[in-house]
C-alpha positions as CSV (number, residue, x, y, z in Angstrom):
1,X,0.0,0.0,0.0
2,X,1.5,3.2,-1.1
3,X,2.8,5.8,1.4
4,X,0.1,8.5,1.0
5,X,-2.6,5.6,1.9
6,X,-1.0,4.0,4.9
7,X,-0.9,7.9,6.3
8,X,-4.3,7.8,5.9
9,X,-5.0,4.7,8.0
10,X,-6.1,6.6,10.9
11,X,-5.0,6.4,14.2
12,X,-5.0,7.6,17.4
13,X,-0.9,8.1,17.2
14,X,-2.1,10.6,14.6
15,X,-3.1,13.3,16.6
16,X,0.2,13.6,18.3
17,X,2.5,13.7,15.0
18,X,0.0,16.7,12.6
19,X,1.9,19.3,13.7
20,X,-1.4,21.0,14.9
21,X,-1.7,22.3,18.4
22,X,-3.4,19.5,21.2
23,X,-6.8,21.7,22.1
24,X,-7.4,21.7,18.4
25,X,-6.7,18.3,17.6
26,X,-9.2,17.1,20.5
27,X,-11.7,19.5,18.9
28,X,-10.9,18.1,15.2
29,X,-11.1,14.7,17.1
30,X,-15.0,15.1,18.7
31,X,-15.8,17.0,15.2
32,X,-15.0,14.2,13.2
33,X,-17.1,12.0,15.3
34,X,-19.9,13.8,15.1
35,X,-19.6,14.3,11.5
36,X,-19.9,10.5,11.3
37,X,-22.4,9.6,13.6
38,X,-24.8,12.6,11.5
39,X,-23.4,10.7,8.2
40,X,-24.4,6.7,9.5
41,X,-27.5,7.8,11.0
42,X,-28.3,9.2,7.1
43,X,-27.9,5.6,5.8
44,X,-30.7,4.0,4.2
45,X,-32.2,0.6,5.2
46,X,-30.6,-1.2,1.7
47,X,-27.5,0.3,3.2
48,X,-27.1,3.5,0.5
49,X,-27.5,7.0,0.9
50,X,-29.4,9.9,-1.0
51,X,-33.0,10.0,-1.7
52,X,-35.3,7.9,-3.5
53,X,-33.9,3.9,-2.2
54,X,-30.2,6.0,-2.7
55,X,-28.2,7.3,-5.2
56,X,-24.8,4.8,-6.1
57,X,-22.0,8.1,-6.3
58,X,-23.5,9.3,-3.0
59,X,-23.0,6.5,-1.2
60,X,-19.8,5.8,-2.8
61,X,-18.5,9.2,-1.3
62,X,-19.8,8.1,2.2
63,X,-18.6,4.8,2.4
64,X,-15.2,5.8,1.5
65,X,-15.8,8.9,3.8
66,X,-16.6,6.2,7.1
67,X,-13.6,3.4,5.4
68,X,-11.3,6.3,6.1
69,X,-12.0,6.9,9.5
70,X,-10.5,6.4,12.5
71,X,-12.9,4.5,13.8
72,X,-14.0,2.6,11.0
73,X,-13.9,-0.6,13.2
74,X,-17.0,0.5,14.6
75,X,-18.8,1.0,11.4
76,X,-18.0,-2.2,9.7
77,X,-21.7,-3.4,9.7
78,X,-22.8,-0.1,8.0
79,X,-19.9,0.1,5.7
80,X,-19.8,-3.6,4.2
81,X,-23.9,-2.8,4.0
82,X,-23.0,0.3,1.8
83,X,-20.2,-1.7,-0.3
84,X,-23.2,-4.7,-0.8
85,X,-25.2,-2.0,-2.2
86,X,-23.0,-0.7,-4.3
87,X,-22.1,-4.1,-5.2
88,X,-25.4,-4.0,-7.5
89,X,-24.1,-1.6,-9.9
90,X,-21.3,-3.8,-10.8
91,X,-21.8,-3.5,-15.1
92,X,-20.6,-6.4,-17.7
93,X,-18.4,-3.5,-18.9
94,X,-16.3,-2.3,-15.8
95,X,-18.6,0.3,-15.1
96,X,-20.1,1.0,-11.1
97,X,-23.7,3.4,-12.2
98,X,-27.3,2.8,-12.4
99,X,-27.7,2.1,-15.9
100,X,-31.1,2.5,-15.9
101,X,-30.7,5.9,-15.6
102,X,-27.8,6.2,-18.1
103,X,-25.9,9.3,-15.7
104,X,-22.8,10.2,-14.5
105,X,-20.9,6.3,-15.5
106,X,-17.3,8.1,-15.2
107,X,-18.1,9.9,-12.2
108,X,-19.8,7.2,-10.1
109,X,-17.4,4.4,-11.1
110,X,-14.2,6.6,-10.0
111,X,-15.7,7.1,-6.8
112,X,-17.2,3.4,-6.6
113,X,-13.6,2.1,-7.4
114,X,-12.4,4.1,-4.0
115,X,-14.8,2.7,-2.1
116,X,-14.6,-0.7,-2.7
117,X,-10.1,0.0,-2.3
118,X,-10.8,1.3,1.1
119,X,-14.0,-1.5,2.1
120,X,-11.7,-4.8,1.1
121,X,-9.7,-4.2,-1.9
122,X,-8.9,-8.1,-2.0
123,X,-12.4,-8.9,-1.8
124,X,-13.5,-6.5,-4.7
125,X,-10.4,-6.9,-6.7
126,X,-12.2,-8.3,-9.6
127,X,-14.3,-5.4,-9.8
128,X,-11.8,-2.7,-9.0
129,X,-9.9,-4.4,-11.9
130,X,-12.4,-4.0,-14.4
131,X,-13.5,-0.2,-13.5
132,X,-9.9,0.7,-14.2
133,X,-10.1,-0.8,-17.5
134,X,-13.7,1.1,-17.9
135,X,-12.2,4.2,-16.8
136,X,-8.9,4.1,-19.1
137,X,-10.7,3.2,-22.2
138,X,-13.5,6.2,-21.6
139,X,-10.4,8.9,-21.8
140,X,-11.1,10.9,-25.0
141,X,-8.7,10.1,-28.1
142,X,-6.5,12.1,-30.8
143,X,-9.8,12.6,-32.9
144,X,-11.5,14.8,-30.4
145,X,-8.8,17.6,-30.6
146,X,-8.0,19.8,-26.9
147,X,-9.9,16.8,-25.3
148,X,-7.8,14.2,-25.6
149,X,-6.7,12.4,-22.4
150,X,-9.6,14.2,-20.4
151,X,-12.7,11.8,-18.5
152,X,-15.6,13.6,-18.6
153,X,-19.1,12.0,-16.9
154,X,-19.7,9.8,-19.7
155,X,-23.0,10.7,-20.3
156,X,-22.0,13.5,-23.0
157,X,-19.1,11.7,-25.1
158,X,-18.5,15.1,-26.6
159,X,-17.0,17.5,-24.1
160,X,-14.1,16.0,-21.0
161,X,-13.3,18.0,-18.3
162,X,-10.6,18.6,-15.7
163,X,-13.2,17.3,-12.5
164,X,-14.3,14.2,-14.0
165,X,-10.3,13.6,-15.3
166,X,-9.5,14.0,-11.7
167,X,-11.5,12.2,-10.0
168,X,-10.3,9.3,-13.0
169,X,-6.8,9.6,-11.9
170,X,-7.0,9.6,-8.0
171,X,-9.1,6.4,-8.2
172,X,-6.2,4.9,-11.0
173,X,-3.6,6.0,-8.3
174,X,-5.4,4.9,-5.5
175,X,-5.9,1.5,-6.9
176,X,-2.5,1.1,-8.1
177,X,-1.8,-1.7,-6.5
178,X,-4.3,-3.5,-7.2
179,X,-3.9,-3.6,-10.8
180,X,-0.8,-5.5,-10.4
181,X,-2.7,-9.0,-10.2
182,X,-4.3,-10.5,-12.6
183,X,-3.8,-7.8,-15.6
184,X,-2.4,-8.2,-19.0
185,X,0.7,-6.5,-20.6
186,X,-1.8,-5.1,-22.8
187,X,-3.4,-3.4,-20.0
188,X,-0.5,-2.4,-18.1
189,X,0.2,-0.6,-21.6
190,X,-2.9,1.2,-21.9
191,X,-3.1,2.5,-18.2
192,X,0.7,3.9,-19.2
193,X,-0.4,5.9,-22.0
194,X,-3.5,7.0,-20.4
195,X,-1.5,8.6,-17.9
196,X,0.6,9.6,-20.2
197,X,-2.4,11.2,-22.2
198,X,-4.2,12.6,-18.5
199,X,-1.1,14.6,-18.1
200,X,-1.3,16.7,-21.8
201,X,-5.1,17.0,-20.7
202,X,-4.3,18.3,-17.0
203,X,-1.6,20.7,-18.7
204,X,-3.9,22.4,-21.3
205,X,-6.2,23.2,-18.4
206,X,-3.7,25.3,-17.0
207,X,-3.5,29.1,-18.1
208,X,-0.3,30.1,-19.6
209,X,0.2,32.6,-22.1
210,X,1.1,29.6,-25.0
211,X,-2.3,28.0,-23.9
212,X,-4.7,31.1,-24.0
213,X,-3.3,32.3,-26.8
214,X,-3.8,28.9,-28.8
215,X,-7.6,28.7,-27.9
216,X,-8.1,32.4,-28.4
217,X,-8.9,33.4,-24.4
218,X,-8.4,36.8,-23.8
219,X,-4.9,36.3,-22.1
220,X,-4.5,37.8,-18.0
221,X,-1.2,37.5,-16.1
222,X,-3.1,37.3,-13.0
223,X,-4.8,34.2,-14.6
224,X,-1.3,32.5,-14.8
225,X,-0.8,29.3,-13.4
226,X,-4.6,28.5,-12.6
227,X,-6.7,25.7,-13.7
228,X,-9.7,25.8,-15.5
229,X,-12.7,23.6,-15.7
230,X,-11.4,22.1,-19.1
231,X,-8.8,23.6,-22.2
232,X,-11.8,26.1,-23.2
233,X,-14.2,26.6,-20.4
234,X,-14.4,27.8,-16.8
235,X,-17.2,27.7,-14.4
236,X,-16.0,31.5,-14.1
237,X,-17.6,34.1,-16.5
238,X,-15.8,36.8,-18.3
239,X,-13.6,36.6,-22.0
240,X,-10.5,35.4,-19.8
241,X,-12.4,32.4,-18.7
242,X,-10.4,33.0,-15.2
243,X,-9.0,29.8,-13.4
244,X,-10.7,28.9,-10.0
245,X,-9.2,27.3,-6.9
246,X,-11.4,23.9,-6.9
247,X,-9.7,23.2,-10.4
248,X,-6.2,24.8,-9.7
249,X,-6.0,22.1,-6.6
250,X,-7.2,19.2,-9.0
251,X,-4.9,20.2,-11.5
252,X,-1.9,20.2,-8.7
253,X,-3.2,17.0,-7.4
254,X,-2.9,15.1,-10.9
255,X,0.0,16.3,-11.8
256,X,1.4,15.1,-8.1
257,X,-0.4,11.4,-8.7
258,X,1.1,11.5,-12.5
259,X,4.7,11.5,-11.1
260,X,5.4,15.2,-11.5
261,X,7.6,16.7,-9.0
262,X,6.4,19.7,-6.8
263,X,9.7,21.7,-8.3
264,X,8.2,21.3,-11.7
265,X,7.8,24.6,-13.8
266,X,4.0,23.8,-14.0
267,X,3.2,22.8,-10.1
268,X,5.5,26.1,-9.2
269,X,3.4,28.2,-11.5
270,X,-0.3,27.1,-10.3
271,X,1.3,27.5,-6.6
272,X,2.1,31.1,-7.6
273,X,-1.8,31.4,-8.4
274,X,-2.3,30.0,-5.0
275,X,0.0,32.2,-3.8
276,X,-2.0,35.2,-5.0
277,X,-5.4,33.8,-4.1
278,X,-4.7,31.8,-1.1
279,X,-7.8,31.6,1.4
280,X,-10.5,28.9,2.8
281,X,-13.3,31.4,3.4
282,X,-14.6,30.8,-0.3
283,X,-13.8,29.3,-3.3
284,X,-11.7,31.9,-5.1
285,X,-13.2,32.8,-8.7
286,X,-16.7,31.4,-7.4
287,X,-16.9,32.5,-4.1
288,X,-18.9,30.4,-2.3
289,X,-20.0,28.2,-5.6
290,X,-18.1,24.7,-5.1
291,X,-16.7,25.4,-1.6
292,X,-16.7,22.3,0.0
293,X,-15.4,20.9,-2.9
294,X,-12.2,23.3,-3.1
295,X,-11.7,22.4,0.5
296,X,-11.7,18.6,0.4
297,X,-9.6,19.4,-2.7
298,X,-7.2,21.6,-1.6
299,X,-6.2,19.1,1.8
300,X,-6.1,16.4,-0.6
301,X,-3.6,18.2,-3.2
302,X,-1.5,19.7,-0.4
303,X,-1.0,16.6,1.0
304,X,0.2,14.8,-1.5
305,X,2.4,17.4,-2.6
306,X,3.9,17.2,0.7
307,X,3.5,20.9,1.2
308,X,3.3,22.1,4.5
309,X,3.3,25.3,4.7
310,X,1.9,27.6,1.7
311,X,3.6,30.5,0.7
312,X,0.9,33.9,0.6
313,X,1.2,37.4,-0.1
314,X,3.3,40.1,1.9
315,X,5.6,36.7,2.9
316,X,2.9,35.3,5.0
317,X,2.8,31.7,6.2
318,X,-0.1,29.6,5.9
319,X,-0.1,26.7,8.1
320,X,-2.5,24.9,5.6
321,X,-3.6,21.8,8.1
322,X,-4.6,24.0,11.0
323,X,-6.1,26.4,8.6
324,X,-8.8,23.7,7.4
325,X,-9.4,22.5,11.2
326,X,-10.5,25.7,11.9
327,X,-12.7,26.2,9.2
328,X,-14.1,23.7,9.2
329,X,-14.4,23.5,13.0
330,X,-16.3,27.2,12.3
331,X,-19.0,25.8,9.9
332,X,-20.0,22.3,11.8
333,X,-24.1,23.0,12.3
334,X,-24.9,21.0,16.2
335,X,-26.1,18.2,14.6
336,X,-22.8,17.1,12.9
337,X,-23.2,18.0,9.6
338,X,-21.7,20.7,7.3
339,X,-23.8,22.4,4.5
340,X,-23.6,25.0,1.6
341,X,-26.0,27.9,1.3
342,X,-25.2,28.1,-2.3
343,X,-26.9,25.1,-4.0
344,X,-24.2,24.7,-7.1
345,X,-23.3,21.6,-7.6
346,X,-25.8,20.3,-4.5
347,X,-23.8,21.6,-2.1
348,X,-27.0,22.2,0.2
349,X,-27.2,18.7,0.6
350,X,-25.8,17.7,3.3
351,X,-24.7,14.0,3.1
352,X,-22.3,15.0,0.5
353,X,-20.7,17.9,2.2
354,X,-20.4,16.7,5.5
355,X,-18.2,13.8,3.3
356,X,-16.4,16.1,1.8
357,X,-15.8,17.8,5.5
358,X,-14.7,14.9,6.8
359,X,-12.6,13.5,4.1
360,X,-11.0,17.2,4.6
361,X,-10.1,16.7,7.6
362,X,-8.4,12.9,7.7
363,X,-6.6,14.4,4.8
364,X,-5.5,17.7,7.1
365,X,-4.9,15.4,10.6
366,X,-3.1,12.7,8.7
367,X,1.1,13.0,8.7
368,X,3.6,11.7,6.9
C-alpha cells in the first residue's frame, strides 16, 4: 500500500505527529465524530445513501468517507452494508452506475472504485480491476482535438473536463496496487499511455500565455498558473475564462499522482496562483459556488504534494492543516453536519458535504 494511503490509515498516534496544536486536535477529534455519527445515522435501510432507495455516487463518497475513519472498526456493519449495495451496480463492462438511468458512468465508477479499495480491496479486486479498464478506455482520443486524455461524466461523449479527469486519476492511483494482479501486458500498456495522455489534458487546463493564446482566451497575467474547468471553459464568466481554486488544486493534485515533481515549472506556477489567491473562506473565482469541494480538494492536493506550509502574499505563512481544522471546525451546524447555502453543484445537501468535510479533515490530521 502506497505511502500517501497508509498515512491515511487513521490512528489515534495521529493526533500527536500533525503538527497542529493539542486543544485543536481534540476539537478536530470530537468533530469528526460527530460528522460521522450525522453521516451513519443518514444511511438508508438497503445500506445507500441519498433520496429515493439511494443514489450509487453518493454513497460511494460516504462509504469511502466512514472506510477512512479512524474509527472505521466500529462501522463495519454499516460500511460492508453500503459496499453490498454498491455491489449491485457492478456493469458487464467495468462500469459501477445505475444504468437505468444512463448518468454520471465516469463519475460514479471513479468514486465506486475508492470505495470498494478502502471496504476490502482483495475482496472486490475483480471489480476494481475492471472499473480501471472502464475508466482508461473512456479517456477521450486524438480525434477529439483539446480533449484528448480528459474523463468527462460519460453521459456527453463530446465535451471532457478537468473534475471528472481528476477524479479518473486519484481512483487509478489509489488502486495502483491492485492492478498488479491478474492484468495483461496489454493493460498495463494502456493505463501507461493513459496517464501519459491525462497529463497533456491536466496541462492544457492550466493558463499560460502559449495556452490562452492557442484557444483564443483573452490572455490575464493574474490568470497565470490557474486551472480551468477544461482547455476552453471555466465555471468563471468573463472573455478570460479566469482559473478557479477547486480546479487549480485538482490540477496540482494530478500532476502530483502522474509523477510530476512539486519543483516542476507547471506545479510552481499554479502554486504562484495560489499564492496570489490563497484563502478557505470561499472558493476563489466562485466565491462560495463549489466550496466544499475546493476544500476537500485543496487538503487532498497539499497533502500529496507534501506541502506544508503555503507561501501567501506580503511573505505570510499559511499553516494549511490548521487552517482547514478551523474552518471547518467554524462551519460544523450542532447536529454534525456541514452544509452550503449556495446550492451549485448540490452543495446544500448535506450528506455529501459533511463527506467532503470529513474526508477534509483525515486528509488535514493525517502526517507523513
Amino acid at each position: 500500500m502506497k505511502k500517501l494511503l497508509l498515512s491515511l490509515l487513521l490512528s489515534v498516534s495521529l493526533f500527536a505527529q500533525s503538527g497542529i496544536d493539542n486543544s485543536l486536535k481534540y476539537e478536530v477529534k470530537a468533530s469528526m465524530k460527530k460528522g460521522e455519527n450525522f453521516l451513519l445515522a443518514q444511511q438508508n435501510e438497503n445500506g445507500s445513501w441519498g433520496l429515493y432507495g439511494g443514489v450509487p455516487a453518493y454513497s460511494a463518497l460516504s462509504i469511502t468517507t466512514l472506510a477512512m475513519s479512524p474509527s472505521r472498526d466500529q462501522y463495519k456493519e454499516q460500511i460492508d452494508k453500503g459496499a453490498k449495495y454498491l455491489s449491485q451496480f457492478l456493469n458487464p463492462d467495468g462500469s459501477i452506475h445505475d444504468r437505468s438511468e444512463h448518468a454520471y458512468p465516469n463519475y460514479t465508477t471513479s468514486l465506486s472504485l475508492m470505495a470498494f479499495y478502502f471496504v476490502d480491496s482483495k475482496k472486490y479486486g475483480d471489480a476494481i480491476r475492471k472499473g480501471r479498464r472502464f475508466l482508461v478506455k473512456s479517456q477521450f482520443g486524438p480525434e477529439t482535438g483539446i480533449e484528448e486524455g480528459g474523463i468527462g461524466y460519460g453521459s456527453n461523449m463530446t465535451k471532457s473536463d478537468l473534475s471528472n479527469t481528476q477524479y479518473a486519476l486519484e481512483a487509478l492511483y489509489i488502486t495502483e496496487s491492485v492492478d498488479q494482479e491478474g492484468v495483461s501486458p496489454e493493460d498495463v500498456k494502456a493505463t501507461r499511455e493513459a496517464w501519459a495522455k491525462a497529463l497533456e489534458f491536466v496541462e492544457r487546463c492550466q493558463s499560460s500565455k502559449e495556452n490562452d493564446e492557442e484557444l483564443n482566451i483573452e490572455w490575464k497575467e493574474r490568470n497565470y498558473g490557474g486551472f480551468r474547468y477544461s482547455p476552453d471553459r471555466s465555471k468563471t464568466e468573463g472573455p478570460d475564462m479566469a482559473p478557479y481554486a477547486g480546479m487549480t488544486y485538482a490540477g496540482v493534485k494530478s500532476m502530483i499522482y502522474a509523477k510530476v515533481s512539486k519543483d516542476d515549472p507547471r506545479i510552481k506556477a499554479a502554486m504562484e496562483w495560489v499564492k496570489r489567491n490563497y484563502t478557505l473562506d470561499e472558493n476563489p473565482g466562485l466565491k462560495l459556488q463549489g466550496h466544499f469541494y475546493y476544500i476537500h480538494t485543496f487538503a487532498k492536493a497539499l497533502h500529496a504534494a507534501e506541502i506544508e506550509v503555503v507561501e501567501g502574499e506580503n511573505n505570510a505563512k499559511h499553516h494549511w492543516r490548521t487552517d482547514v481544522c478551523k474552518k471547518l471546525l467554524s462551519m460544523q451546524a450542532e447536529e454534525g453536519s456541514w452544509s452550503n447555502p449556495e446550492k451549485r453543484w448540490q452543495e446544500n445537501n448535506r450528506q455529501l458535504v459533511t463527506a467532503y468535510a470529513l474526508m477534509s479533515l483525515y486528509y488535514a490530521m493525517a502526517h507523513q
